[in-house]
Structures are given as C-alpha cells and as structure tokens.
N, C-alpha and C positions, 0 to 999 in steps of 0.2 A: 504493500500500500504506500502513497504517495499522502505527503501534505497537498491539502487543498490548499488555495490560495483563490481568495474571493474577493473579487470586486465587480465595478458596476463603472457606465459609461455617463452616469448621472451623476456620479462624484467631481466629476473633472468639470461639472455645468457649473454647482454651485460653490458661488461666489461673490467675499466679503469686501470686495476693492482689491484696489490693487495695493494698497500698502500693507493691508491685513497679513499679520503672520501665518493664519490657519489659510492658507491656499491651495489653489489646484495643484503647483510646483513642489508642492509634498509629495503627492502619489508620483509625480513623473520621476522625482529625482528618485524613490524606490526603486519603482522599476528602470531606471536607466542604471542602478547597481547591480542589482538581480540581474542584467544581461552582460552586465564589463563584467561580475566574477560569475557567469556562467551555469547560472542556476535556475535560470527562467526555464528552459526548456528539460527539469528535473519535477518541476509542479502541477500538482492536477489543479487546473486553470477553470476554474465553474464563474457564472454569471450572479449575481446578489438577487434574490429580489423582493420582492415588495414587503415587508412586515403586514400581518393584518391587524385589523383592531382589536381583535381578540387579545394577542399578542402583547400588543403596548399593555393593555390593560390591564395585565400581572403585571406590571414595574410603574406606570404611571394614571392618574387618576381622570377619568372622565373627562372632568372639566380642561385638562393639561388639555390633552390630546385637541381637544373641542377648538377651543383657542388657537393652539399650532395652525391648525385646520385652517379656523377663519381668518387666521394672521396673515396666509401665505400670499406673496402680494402678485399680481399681474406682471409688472414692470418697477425698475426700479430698487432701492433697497428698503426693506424695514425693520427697523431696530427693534429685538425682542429684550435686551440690554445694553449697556453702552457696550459690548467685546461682542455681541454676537446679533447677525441681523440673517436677513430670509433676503433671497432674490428669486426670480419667476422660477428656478429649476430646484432650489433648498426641501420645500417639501417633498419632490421624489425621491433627491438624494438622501434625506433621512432617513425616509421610509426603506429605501435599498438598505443602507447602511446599518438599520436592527432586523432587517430581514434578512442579511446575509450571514448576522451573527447567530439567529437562528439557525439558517440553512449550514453551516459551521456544525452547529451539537446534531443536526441530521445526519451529517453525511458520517460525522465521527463513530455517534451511536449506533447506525447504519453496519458500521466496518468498511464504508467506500473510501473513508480516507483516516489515515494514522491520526492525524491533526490535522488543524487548520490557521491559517490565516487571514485575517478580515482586513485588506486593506483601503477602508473605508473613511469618508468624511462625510459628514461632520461629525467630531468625534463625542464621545460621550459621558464620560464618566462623573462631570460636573450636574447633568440635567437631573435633579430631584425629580419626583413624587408628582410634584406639583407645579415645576418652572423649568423653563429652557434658562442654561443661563453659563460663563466661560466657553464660550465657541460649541456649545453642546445642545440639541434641540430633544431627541429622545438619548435616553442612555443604554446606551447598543448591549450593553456587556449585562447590564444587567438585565433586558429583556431575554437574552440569551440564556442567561442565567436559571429566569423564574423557567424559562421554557423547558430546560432540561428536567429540572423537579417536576411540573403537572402534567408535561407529555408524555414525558420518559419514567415517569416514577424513580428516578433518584432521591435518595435521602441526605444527601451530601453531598453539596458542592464547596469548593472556594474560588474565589477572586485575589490573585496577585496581581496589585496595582504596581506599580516600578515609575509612573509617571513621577515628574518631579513636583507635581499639584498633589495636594491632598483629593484622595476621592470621593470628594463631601458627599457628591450625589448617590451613589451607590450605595454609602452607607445610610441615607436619608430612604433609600427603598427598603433595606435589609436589616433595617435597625434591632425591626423585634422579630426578627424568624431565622433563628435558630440553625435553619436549614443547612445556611449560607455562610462561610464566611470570609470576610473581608479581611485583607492583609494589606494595610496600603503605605508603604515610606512614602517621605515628600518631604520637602523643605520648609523648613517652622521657622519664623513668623515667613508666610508668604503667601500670595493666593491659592485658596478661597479662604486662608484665614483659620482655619478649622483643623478639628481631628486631634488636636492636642490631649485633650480634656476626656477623650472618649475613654471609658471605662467598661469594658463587657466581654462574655463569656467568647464570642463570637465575634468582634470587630477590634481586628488587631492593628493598631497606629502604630506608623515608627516613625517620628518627627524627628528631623536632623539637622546639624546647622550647616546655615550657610560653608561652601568651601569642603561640604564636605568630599573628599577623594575615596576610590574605587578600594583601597585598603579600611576605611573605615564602615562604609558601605556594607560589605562583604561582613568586617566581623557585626555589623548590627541585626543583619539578616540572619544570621547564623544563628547568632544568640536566644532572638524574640519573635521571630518568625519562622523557622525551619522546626522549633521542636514543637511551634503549635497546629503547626499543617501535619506534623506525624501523628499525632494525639489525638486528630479532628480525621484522619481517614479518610479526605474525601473522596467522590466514587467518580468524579470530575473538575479538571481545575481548569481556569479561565483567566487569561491575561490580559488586563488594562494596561497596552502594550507603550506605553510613554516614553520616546527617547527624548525628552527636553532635559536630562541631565546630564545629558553631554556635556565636558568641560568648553565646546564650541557653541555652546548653543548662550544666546544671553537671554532667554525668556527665565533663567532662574542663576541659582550659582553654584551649582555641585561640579564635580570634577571628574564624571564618569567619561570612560572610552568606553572604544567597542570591545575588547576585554572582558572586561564588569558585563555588559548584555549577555555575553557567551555565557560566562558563569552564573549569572540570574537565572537562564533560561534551560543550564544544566540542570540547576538544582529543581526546577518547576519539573523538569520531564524523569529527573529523578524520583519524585515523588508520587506522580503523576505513577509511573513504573509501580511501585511498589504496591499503589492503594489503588491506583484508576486505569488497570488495565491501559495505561501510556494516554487515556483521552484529556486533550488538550485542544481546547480552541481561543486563541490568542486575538485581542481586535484592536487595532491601530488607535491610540489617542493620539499624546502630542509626539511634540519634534516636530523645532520651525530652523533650524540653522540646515540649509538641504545639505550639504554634501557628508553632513556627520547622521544624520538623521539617514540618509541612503545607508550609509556603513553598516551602519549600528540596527537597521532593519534586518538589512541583507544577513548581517551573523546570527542575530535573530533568528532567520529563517532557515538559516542554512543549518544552525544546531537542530532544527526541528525535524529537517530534514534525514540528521542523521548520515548524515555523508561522511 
C-alpha cells in the first residue's frame, strides 16, 4: 500500500490577496519538492471532495456552518476576521478540504492506502465549535477526527498538532469527549493566545518559549507527550501537520528544521505501529516561508512513505 496524498483543484482558487501568508504558493511550492526529491510519482494521488453537512456537524454547530454558508460572497473579498476572509471559490475549497480529510480515515480504514496526506487549504485547526477564525473556516482534522469515531466505530483517536499555533480550535471541539485526544506544542505567549492553562485527562499542551530549537523540542515531546499517547492506545492518530516552526519561517520563532519533522513524524508512525495498526492521516495547517515549508512537507511525507 501506498500513502495517499489528497488534494483538490479548489485549493489553489481560494484566495486571501496577494500579501496574505496563507496562499495558493503553499501547495505549489509542496508539490514542486515532492517532484525535485522524486517522490511525487511514489503516491496514490486521489481527488478531495466535498465534506457533507452531516459531516461538519460532528465538529461544528449549526448555526457555524449556516453562517459560513451565507457568508460566502459572489465576488470580491469578505472578512470573516481580521486574518481570514472568503472569496467566490473559499466555500468549495473548504468544503474539499474537510472532505478530503475525511476521504483520508476512508481510504486508510478501507486498507487502500497505508496513510495519508491532506494537502489542503484552508487550513484548520484554529476554526472552533462555533467560528471560523486564524486563516481556518471548518476544522479539517477535527471533522476527520469525529468521523473516524461514529462511522468507523473507533474508541480512540489522537491528534498530534506540531503547528507552531496552539490548537485552540480542536481543542474547543474535543474539550469534553474523552474519545479524542489532543496533543498540541506551540509557542506561548503567541497566537491564539491559548492552551497554556489547559488542565485534562485528555488535552495534552506543550507550551514553549520562544527560540525554542529542534534539541529542546525533541526532549519536550519525549517527556509529556510520547508517554501519554502510549497510555491513551489510540486505534488512530491524526496530524495537525504545521510547519511554521521552521527556524525560516517568521510567522513564529522556534528553531525547527526538516530534521525535527523526520523525527516528529517517526515517532507518530511509531506509535501509530504499535497501537493503530500504522493508520495515520496527517492534514496540512500552517507553513508560510515556501521553500522550508516544501522541505519540511516533502520529509514529512516521504517518512510516511517509508522509503
């Protein structure tokens, strides 16, 4: 079996301006590493598509979705906060983009592919409950998420966030269920401000400071996150696939290379080995600096790969 590798040609529509860091030039420069280190034509290539209502409605609430809806403009742009707005092609690409993270735990649960990859925008991990909000309109990972529990009857999933954002929103879905759990490092004090203070059986924060490097990283994960993902068993783990701590990237200030991703993404499918029969499906947040954000994809994918 091969990693699937999911996207959609509604990704590359929508879009925030042209200064915006959440761009189309994220997926491209992906895929323009994926084919300089030769990996493109290693991946089962599948189409995203549409999430349905049913769908959203495990991870977000009525009224969200209702909104999104009536938000979505004809022409032009609309501000759903001040970092994230809708243009005429944003509702399809969202909907693609938790639709693909669903069609992810299908094909994996399935056995048509090892894992998977979502290389999807807009990304998600910031959109609550109840708001689109940090360049996020649904939250992919966690629709994927609820999906594998009530379609697949799983009893256990987790979520390894690595973005360098706290995963306010995912953990604003998953707060009281048990099911689920969130494992998410990020950089403290820094946007969304959050996750510090979180205290639960189930939603593990790892808040770190500024500067932090690939040496410190490594032992924090080790420490307060690897021995609660053995102890929690899950039966599928999911990645809130974030490279904006890249030491290149300046939407934050951590110090990780593509190194640190290889070894993050070891130890998920390590784990993944032991408790989850190897199922893994990883979906693209951030990384706005392209040429490290390709890098650090492509190793990414190519450990999932198993090459």
């Amino acid at each position: 079996m091969h990693t699937a590798y999911i996207t959609h040609p509604s990704f590359l529509l929508h879009d925030m301006g042209d200064t915006h860091p959440e761009s189309p030039a994220r997926l491209r420069a992906i895929d323009d590493r994926l084919h300089a280190a030769q990996l493109f034509d290693f991946l089962d290539h599948r189409l995203a598509p549409e999430v349905s209502r049913a769908q959203l409605l495990r991870a977000h609430d009525t009224a969200h979705v209702d909104a999104i809806e009536a938000a979505a403009p004809a022409e032009k742009l609309l501000w759903l906060d001040p970092d994230t707005s809708m243009n005429a092609h944003s509702l399809a690409a969202a909907r693609h983009a938790a639709g693909g993270a669903v069609h992810g735990v299908d094909l994996v649960m399935a056995g048509e592919a090892a894992n998977a990859f979502v290389a999807c925008r807009p990304p998600g991990h910031h959109a609550t409950r109840t708001h689109a909000m940090g360049f996020c309109i649904f939250n992919n990972v966690a629709v994927a998420a609820a999906h594998a529990l009530d379609t697949h009857g799983l009893e256990r999933v987790a979520i390894v966030d690595f973005d360098v954002h706290h995963g306010n929103g995912t953990e604003d879905i998953f707060r009281n269920d048990p099911r689920v759990m969130l494992c998410s490092t990020f950089q403290h004090p820094c946007y969304p401000f959050s996750g510090a203070d979180t205290a639960s059986p189930h939603i593990v924060n790892v808040p770190l400071p500024a500067g932090t490097d690939g040496s410190a990283y490594r032992a924090a994960f080790s420490a307060r996150i690897l021995p609660r993902l053995e102890a929690f068993a899950p039966q599928m783990l999911f990645c809130s696939a974030g490279f904006d701590g890249h030491r290149e990237d300046d939407m934050a200030q951590f110090g990780l290379v593509e190194a640190d991703y290889f070894w993050i993404t070891e130890q998920v499918m390590a784990v993944a080995a032991r408790h989850a029969a190897g199922r893994i499906v990883s979906v693209l947040e951030g990384g706005y600096a392209l040429s490290a954000l390709g890098r650090s994809a492509a190793v990414h994918i190519k450990t999932m790969l198993d090459l």
